[in-house]
Wavefront OBJ file of the C-alpha trace (Angstrom):
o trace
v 2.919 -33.601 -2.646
v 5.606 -31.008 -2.441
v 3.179 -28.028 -3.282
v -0.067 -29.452 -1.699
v -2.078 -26.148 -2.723
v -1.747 -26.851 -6.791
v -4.789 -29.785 -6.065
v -6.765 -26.706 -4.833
v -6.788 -24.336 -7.453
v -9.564 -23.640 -9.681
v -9.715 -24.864 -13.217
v -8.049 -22.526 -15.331
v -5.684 -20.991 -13.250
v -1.454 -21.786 -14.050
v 0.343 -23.078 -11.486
v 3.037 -20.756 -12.925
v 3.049 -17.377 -14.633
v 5.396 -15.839 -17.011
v 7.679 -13.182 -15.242
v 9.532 -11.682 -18.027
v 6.248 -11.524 -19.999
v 7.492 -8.153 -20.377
v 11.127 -6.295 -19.791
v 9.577 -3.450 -17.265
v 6.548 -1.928 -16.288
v 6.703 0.702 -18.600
v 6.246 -1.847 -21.343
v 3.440 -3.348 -19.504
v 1.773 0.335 -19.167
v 2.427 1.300 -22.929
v 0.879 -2.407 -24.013
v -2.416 -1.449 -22.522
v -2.103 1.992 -23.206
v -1.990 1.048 -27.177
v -4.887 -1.942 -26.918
v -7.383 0.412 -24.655
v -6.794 3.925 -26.051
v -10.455 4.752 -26.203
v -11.436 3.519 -23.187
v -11.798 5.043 -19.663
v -8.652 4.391 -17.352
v -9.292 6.266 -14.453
v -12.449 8.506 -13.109
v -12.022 10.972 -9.932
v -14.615 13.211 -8.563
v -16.669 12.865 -11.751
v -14.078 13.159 -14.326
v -12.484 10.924 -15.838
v -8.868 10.463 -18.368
v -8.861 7.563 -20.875
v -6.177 5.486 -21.743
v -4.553 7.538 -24.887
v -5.094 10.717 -22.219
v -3.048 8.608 -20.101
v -0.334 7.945 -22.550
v -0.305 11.435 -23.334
v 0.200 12.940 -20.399
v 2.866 10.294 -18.709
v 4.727 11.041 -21.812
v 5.210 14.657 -21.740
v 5.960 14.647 -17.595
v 8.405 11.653 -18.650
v 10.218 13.978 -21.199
v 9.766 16.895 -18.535
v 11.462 14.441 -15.769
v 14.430 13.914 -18.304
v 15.199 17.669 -19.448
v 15.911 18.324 -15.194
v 18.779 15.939 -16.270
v 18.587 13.525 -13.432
v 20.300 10.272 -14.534
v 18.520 7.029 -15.529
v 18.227 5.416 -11.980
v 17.349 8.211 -10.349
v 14.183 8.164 -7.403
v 10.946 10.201 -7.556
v 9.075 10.838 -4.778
v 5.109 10.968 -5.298
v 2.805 12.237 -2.454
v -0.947 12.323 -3.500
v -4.025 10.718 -2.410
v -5.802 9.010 -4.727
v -6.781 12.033 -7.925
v -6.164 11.880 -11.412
v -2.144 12.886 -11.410
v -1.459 9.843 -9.623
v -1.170 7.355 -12.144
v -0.178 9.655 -14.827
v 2.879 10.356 -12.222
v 3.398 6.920 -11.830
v 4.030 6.268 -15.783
v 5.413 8.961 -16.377
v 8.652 8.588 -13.886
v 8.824 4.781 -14.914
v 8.617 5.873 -18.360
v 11.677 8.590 -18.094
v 13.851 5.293 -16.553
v 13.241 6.339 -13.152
v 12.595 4.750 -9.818
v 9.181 5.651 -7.324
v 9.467 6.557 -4.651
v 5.557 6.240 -2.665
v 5.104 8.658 -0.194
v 2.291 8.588 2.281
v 0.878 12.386 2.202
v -0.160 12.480 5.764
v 2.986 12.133 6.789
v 4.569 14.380 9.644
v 7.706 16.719 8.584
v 9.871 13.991 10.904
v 8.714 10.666 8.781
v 8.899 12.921 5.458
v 12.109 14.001 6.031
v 13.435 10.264 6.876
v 12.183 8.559 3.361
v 12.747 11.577 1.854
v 17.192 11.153 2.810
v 16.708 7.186 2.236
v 15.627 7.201 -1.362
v 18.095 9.744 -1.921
v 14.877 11.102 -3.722
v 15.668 14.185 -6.443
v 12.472 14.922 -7.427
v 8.651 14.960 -6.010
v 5.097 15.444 -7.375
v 3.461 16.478 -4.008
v -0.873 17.378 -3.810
v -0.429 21.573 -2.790
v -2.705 20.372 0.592
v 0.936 18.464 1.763
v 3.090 21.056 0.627
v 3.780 22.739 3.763
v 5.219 19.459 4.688
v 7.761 19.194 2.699
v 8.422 22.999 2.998
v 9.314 22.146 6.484
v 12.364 19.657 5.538
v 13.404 20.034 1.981
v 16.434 21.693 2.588
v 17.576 18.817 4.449
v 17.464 16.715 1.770
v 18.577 15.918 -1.487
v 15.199 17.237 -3.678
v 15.699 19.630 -6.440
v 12.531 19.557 -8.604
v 9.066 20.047 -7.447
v 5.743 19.426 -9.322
v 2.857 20.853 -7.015
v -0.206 19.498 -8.316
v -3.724 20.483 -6.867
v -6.842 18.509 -6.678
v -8.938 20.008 -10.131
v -5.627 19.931 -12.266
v -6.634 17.630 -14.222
v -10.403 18.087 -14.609
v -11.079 20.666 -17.560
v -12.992 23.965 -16.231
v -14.604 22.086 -13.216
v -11.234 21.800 -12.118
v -11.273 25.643 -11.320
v -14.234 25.110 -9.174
v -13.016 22.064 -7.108
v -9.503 24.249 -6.592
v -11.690 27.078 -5.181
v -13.881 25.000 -2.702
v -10.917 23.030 -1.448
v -8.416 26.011 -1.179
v -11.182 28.706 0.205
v -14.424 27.202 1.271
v -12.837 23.726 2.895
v -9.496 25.497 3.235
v -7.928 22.627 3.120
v -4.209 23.885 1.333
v -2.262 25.293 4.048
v -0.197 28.282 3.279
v 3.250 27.030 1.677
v 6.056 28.428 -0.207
v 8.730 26.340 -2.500
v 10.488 28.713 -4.578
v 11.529 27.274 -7.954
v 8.235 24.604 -7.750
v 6.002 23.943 -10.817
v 2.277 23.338 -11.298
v 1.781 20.037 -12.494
v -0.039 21.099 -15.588
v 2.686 23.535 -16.636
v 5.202 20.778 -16.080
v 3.126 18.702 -18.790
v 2.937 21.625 -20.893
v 6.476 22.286 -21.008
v 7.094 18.539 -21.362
v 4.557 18.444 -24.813
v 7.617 20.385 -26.142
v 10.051 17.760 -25.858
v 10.646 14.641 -27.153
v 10.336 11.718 -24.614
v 14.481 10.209 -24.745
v 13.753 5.810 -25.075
v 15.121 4.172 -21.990
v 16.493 0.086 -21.656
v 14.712 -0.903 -18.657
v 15.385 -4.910 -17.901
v 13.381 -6.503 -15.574
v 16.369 -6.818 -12.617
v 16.370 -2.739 -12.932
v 14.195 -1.120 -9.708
v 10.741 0.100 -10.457
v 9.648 1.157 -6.995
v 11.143 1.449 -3.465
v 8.059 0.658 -1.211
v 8.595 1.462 2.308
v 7.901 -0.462 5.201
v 8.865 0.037 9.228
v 11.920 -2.077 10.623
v 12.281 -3.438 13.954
v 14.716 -1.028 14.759
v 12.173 1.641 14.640
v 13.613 2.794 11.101
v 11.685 2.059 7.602
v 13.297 0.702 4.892
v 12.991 1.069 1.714
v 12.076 -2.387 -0.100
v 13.335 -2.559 -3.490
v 10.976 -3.616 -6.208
v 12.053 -4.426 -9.881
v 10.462 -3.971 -12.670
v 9.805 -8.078 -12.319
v 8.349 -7.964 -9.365
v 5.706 -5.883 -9.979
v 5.226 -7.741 -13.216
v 5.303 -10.623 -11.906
v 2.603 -10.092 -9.177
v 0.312 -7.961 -11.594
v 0.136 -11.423 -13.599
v -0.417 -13.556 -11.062
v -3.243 -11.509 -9.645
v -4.615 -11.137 -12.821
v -4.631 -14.755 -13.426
v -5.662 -15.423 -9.805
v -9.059 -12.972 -10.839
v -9.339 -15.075 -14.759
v -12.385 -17.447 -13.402
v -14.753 -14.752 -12.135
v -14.184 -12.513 -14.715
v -14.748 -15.706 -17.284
v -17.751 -16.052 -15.527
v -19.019 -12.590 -16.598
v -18.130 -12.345 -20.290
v -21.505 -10.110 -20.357
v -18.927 -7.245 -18.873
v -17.230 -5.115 -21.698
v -14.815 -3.399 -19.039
v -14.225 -3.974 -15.058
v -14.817 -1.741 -13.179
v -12.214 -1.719 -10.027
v -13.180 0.754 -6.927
v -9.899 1.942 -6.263
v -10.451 3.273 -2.338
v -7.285 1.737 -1.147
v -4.196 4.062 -1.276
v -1.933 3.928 -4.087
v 0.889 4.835 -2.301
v 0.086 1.284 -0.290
v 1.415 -1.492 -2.019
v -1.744 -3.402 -1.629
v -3.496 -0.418 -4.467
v -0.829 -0.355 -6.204
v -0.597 -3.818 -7.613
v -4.414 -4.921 -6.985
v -5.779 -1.267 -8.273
v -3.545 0.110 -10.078
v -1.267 -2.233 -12.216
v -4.166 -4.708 -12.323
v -7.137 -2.329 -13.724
v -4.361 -0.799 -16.281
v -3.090 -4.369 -17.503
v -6.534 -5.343 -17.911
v -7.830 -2.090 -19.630
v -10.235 -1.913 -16.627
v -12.018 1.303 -15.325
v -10.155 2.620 -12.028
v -12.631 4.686 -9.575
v -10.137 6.786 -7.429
v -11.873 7.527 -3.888
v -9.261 10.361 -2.787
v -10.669 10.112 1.089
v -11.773 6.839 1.985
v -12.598 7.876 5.654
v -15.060 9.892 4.719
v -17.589 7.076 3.915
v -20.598 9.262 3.353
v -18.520 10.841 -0.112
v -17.178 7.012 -0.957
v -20.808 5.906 -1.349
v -21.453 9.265 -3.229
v -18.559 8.717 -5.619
v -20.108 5.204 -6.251
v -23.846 5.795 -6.823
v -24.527 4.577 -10.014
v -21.584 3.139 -10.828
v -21.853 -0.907 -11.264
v -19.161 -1.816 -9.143
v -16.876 -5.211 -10.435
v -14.244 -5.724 -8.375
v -13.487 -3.845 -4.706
v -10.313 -4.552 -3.035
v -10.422 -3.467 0.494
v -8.931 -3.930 4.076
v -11.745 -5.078 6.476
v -12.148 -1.467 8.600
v -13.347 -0.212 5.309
v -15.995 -2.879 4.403
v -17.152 -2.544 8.158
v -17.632 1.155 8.103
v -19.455 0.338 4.687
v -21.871 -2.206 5.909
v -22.630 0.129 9.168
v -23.275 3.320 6.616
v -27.038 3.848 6.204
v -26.981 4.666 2.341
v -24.863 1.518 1.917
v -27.697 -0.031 0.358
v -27.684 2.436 -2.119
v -24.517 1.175 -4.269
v -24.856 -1.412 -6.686
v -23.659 -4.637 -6.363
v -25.158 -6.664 -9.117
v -22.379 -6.919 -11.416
v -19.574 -7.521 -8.058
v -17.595 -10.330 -8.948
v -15.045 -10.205 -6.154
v -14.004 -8.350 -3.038
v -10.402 -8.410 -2.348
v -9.622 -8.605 1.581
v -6.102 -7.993 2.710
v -3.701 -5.656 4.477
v -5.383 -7.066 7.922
v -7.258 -9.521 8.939
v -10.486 -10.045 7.651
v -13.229 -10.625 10.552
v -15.857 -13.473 10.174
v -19.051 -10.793 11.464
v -17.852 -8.630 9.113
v -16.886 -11.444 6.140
v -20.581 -12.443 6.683
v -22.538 -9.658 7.030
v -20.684 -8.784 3.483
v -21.670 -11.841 1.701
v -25.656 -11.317 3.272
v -25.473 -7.946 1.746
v -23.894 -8.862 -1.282
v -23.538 -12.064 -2.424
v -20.396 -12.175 -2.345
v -18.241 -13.356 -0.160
v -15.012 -11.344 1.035
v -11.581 -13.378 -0.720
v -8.945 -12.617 1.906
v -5.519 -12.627 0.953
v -1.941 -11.940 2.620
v 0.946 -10.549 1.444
v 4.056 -7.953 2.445
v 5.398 -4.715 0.854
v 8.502 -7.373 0.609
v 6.474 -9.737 -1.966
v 4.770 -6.744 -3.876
v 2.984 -7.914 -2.364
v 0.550 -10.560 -2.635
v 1.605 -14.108 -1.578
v -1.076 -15.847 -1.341
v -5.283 -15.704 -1.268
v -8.479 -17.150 -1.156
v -9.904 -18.585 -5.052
v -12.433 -16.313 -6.301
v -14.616 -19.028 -6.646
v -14.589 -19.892 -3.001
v -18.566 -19.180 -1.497
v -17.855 -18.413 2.437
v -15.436 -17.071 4.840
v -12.543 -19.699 5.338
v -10.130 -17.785 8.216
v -7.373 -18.603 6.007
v -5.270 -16.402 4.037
v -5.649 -19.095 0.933
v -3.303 -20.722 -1.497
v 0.171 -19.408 -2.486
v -0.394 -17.526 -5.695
v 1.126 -19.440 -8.997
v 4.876 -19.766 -9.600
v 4.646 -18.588 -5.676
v 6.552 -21.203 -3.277
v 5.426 -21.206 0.918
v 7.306 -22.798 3.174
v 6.979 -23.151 6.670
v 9.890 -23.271 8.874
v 11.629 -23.219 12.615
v 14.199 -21.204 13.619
v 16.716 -23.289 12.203
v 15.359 -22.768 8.877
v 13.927 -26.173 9.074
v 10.625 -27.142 7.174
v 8.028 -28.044 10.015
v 5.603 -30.552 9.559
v 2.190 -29.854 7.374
v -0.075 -28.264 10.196
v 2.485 -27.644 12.752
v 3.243 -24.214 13.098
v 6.542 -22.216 11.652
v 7.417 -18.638 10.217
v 5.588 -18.485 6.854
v 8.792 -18.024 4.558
v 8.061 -17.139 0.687
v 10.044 -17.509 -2.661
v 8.861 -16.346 -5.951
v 8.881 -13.433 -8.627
v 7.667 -11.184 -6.564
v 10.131 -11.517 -3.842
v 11.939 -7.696 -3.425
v 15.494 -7.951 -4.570
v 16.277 -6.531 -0.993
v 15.927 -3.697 1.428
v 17.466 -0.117 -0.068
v 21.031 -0.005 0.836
v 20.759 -2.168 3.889
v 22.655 -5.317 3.102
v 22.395 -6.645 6.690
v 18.900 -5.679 7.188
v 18.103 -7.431 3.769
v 20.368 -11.196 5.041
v 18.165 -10.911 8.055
v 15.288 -11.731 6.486
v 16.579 -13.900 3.169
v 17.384 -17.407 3.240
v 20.369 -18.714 1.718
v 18.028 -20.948 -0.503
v 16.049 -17.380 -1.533
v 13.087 -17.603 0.830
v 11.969 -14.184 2.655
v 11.247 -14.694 6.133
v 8.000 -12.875 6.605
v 7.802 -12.597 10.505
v 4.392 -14.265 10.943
v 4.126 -17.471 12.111
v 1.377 -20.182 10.309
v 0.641 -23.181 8.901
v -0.183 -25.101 6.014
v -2.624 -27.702 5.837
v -2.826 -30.476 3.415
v -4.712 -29.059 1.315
v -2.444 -26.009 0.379
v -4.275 -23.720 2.472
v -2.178 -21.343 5.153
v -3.685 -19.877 8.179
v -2.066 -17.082 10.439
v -1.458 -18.282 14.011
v 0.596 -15.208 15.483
v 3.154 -12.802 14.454
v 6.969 -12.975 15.325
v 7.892 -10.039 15.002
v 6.022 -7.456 17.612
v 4.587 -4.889 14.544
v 1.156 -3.875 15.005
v -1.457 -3.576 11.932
v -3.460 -0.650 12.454
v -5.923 -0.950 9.370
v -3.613 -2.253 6.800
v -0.729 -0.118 8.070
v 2.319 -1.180 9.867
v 3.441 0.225 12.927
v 6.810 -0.576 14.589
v 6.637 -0.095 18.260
v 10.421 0.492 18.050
v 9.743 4.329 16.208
v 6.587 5.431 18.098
v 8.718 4.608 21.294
v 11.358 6.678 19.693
v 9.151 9.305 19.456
v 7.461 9.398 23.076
v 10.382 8.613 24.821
v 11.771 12.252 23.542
v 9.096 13.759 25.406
v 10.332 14.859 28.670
v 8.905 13.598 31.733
v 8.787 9.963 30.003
v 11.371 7.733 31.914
v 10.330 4.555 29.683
v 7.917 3.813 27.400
v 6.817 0.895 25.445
v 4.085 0.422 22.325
v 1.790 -2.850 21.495
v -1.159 -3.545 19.627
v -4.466 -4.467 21.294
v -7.362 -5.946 19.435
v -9.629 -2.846 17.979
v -13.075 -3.124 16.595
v -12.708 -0.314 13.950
v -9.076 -0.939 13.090
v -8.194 -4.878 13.870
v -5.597 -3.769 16.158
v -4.384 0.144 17.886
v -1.263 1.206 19.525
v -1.198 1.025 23.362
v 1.365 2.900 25.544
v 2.567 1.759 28.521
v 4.499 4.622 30.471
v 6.841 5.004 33.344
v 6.920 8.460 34.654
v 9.860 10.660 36.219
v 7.601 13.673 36.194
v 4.377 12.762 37.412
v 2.411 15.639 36.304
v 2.561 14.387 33.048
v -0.781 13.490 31.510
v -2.439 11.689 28.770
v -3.297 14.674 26.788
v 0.323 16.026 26.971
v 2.028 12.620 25.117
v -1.436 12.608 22.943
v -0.782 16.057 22.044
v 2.819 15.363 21.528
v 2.165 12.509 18.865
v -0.040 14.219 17.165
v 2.816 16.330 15.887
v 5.767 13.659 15.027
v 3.301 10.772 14.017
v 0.798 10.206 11.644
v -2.545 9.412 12.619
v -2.446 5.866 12.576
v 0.763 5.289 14.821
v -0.574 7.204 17.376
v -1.418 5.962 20.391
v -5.273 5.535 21.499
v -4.719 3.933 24.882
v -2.217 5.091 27.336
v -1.239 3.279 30.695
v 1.098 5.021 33.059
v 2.744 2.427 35.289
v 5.286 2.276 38.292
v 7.721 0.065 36.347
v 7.771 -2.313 33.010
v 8.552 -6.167 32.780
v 11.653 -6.631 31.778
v 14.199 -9.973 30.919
v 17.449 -10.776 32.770
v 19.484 -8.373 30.423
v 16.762 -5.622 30.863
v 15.084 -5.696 27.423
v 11.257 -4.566 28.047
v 8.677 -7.842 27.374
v 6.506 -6.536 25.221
v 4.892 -9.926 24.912
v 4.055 -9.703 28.529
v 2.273 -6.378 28.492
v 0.315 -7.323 25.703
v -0.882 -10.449 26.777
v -1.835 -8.761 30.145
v 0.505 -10.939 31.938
v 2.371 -8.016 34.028
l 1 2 3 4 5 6 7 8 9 10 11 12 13 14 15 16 17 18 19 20 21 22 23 24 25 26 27 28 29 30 31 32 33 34 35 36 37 38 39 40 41 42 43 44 45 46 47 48 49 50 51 52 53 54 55 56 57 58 59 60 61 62 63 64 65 66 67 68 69 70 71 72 73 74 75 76 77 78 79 80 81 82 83 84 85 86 87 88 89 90 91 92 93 94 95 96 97 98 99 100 101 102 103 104 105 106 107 108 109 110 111 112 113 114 115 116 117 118 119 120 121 122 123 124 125 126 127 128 129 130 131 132 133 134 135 136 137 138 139 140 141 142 143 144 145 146 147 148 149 150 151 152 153 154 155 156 157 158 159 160 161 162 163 164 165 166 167 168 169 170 171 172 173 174 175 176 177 178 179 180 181 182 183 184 185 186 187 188 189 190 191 192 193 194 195 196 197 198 199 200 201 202 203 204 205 206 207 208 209 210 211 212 213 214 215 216 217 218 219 220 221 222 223 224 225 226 227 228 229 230 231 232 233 234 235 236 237 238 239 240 241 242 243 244 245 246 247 248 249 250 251 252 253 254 255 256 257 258 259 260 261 262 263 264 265 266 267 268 269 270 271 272 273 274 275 276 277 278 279 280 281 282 283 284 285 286 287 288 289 290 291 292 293 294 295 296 297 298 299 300 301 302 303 304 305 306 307 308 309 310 311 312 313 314 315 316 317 318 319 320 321 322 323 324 325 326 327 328 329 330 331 332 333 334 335 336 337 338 339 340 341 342 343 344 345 346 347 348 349 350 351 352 353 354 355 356 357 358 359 360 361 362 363 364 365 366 367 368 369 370 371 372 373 374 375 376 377 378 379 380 381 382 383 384 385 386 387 388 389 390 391 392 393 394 395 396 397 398 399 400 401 402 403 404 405 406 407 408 409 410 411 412 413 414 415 416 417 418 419 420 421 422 423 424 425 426 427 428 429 430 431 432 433 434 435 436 437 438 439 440 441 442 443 444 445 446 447 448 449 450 451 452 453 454 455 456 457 458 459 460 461 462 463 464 465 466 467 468 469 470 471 472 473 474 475 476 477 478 479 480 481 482 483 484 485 486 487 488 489 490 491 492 493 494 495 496 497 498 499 500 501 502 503 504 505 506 507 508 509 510 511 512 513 514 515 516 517 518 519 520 521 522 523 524 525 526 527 528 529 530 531 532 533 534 535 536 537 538 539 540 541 542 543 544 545 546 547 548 549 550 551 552 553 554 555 556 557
């Protein structure tokens, strides 16, 4: 068979999906936002918008977006946890005929500044709490609109108590100044006044610019049409059709949206997903604190809960865990990391059931592949490709290997980025010239359509979910003086699957671990920093003097 995972899909489910269902996402949004109007679309902290509230307010920041004059084409940067604005921000710059740009908001001024030039980014909707950040580098860069939104914006006269606990009791905004900003609600305001200009979107046009690390210590901006998230919101949906069908007693899902949305994983799964389905999106706006997760969830009958395993583990190991209700949970989504079997089990005891792992890239918007929803235990695969989603597995030669011999797990589909943001040789790297996308991890595919992960080419390190290039946070310490070389791999973490370890040759020697912690801490955001540090008298290195990562990692020098 030439796609051997077809015989293993559930009944019901396509082996292809139709792409250009719709000509962009805005079409998709304004579909659902027509069918659903009186239904709940998103609840944060209580409160929640529906979908005509939605529709409402995208439109007026759309026609807000427009009157700055920025040309159809043009990037937006958005840099908010998880609150209300977010997917009101999200329509609204698609809406206008403009590209998003997803910003992580714990970002340091250094990686800020970086995406920030990239994109080329004109605009930003940034959460007040992060706006000292960008006060920091914004004359560096090419921004000339600012929407400052805080967290009780959009939540009615509760909104002016949340504001005043998280600005003066939790004093959590920083002081920050960024003359010529607006507040997000005045920006809609203003925006009410205009009409919203209609856009042609087609589905080859850019929707998103998703950023990811390179090798070379540099993110890049992966460029997403308007297809490819499409395409990958209807194949997950269809992927999800036989456990939903098997619940036609629920009137609306209800999607626990803890994940990120500026990660790609949230903003397909949660995001596109709940809205194409007219679902109910819970936004969790700290998912580390797990004590306010399970708070925000009491009482809510929970449907579907994507998640990366650190979070299910600090879940299970809460003591009010028990309290949430999973009677109506018709799947758990595992990806962005490996999912562990303790933790894959101790799920499906607690629950009933079982954790669906999955595996996909920022590059493939990004699921590829996954476990069917109907599947009962933990497998230690990442599943079947997803429909109209080709895997092949090849050599270095770009060879197909054998079925169940191992070989880079290469993809080609819909949802395959139309490249990497002005990077032309960066993007032929990693493209095929038959249109497969070399992902960098090596597996293989058994006869039954199933891929498993064997090891990872490239030497990135997943710190829950996240990537992190050894290449930048080497970049980074080896600017801090006393370092004479440095180099960064992952070893295996409980918490987070894997953590950054430093390996350090000194030319002063009174340097200490606290001084390149407290150095970090400044220029990297909390996951790339380092937990481990090893100071050593030399590093391995090959015959042309390139540092073995490999070798320090696999404690063989």
């Amino acid at each position: 068979m030439e796609k051997p995972w077809l015989q293993s899909y559930p009944a019901g489910v396509p082996a292809s999906i139709d792409a250009f269902a719709y000509r962009s996402v805005s079409e998709l949004l304004e579909d659902s936002f027509r069918k659903n109007r009186d239904r709940r679309a998103f609840v944060c902290m209580g409160q929640a918008i529906t979908y005509a509230e939605l529709d409402a307010m995208s439109r007026k920041l759309a026609a807000w977006f427009q009157q700055r004059g920025m040309k159809p084409g043009a990037r937006v940067a958005l840099m908010m946890p998880n609150v209300l604005q977010y997917p009101v921000a999200i329509a609204a710059v698609l809406r206008a005929g403009y590209i998003v740009v997803n910003v992580n908001p714990l970002y340091t001024p250094r990686e800020l500044e970086h995406q920030l030039k990239d994109s080329g980014a004109e605009a930003i909707v940034i959460l007040e709490n992060f706006a000292g950040t960008l006060q920091a580098v914004v004359k560096n860069t090419a921004i000339k609109h600012v929407v400052v939104a805080s967290m009780g914006d959009l939540m009615g006269l509760k909104g002016l108590l949340v504001n005043f606990v998280v600005r003066r009791v939790k004093k959590m905004v920083p002081e920050w100044s960024l003359p010529g900003s607006i507040r997000f609600n005045d920006a809609i305001d203003q925006g009410g006044r205009i009409a919203l200009q209609p856009v042609s979107q087609s589905p080859d046009d850019v929707a998103f610019l998703q950023y990811t690390g390179g090798t070379t210590g540099v993110a890049k901006g992966a460029t997403l049409t308007h297809r490819n998230i499409i395409a990958n919101t209807l194949q997950s949906e269809v992927w999800l059709d036989p456990a939903r069908k098997r619940r036609p007693d629920i009137d609306q899902f209800v999607c626990v949206v803890a994940l990120p949305l500026y990660h790609i994983f949230a903003l397909t799964v949660c995001g596109m997903l709940t809205i194409r389905t007219g679902g109910l999106g819970v936004l969790i706006p700290n998912p580390r604190d797990i004590a306010g997760t399970i708070k925000e969830l009491k009482g809510i009958p929970i449907n579907t809960f994507p998640a990366v395993n650190t979070l299910y583990n600090a879940l299970l190991n809460h003591p009010d865990f028990g309290k949430l209700d999973f009677s109506k949970l018709i799947a758990a989504n595992g990806g962005g990391m490996a999912v562990q079997e303790a933790v894959a089990k101790r799920w499906f005891a607690a629950t009933g059931v079982p954790i669906i792992e999955g595996y996909g890239l920022s590059e493939t918007s990004p699921c590829v592949t996954c476990n069917p929803v109907t599947a009962t235990e933990y497998t230690g695969t990442i599943g079947l490709p997803l429909p109209s989603t080709e895997v092949s597995i090849r050599d270095d030669d770009n060879r197909e290997v054998p079925l169940g011999q191992p070989g880079e797990i290469c993809i080609r589909g819909p949802q395959v980025m139309a490249g990497y943001w002005n990077r032309p040789d960066e993007t032929a790297k990693v493209m095929t010239h038959d249109g497969f996308f070399r992902s960098g991890d090596v597996g293989v595919l058994d006869e039954r359509g199933y891929v498993k992960i064997v090891d990872r080419k490239k030497d990135m390190i997943l710190v829950s979910g996240f990537n992190v290039y050894p290449n930048e946070v080497e970049d980074v310490v080896a600017m801090l003086p006393g370092v004479f070389e440095v180099a960064a791999v992952g070893v295996k973490d409980q918490a987070s699957g894997e953590a950054v370890k430093l390996f350090i040759v000194r030319k002063d020697l009174s340097l200490t671990e606290a001084d390149v912690i407290a150095f970090c801490k400044e220029r990297l955001t909390g996951y790339k920093r380092p937990r481990m540090i090893e100071f050593r008298d030399e590093l391995p290195k090959s015959n042309v003097g390139k540092i073995l990562r490999r070798e320090l990692r696999d404690g063989r020098a």
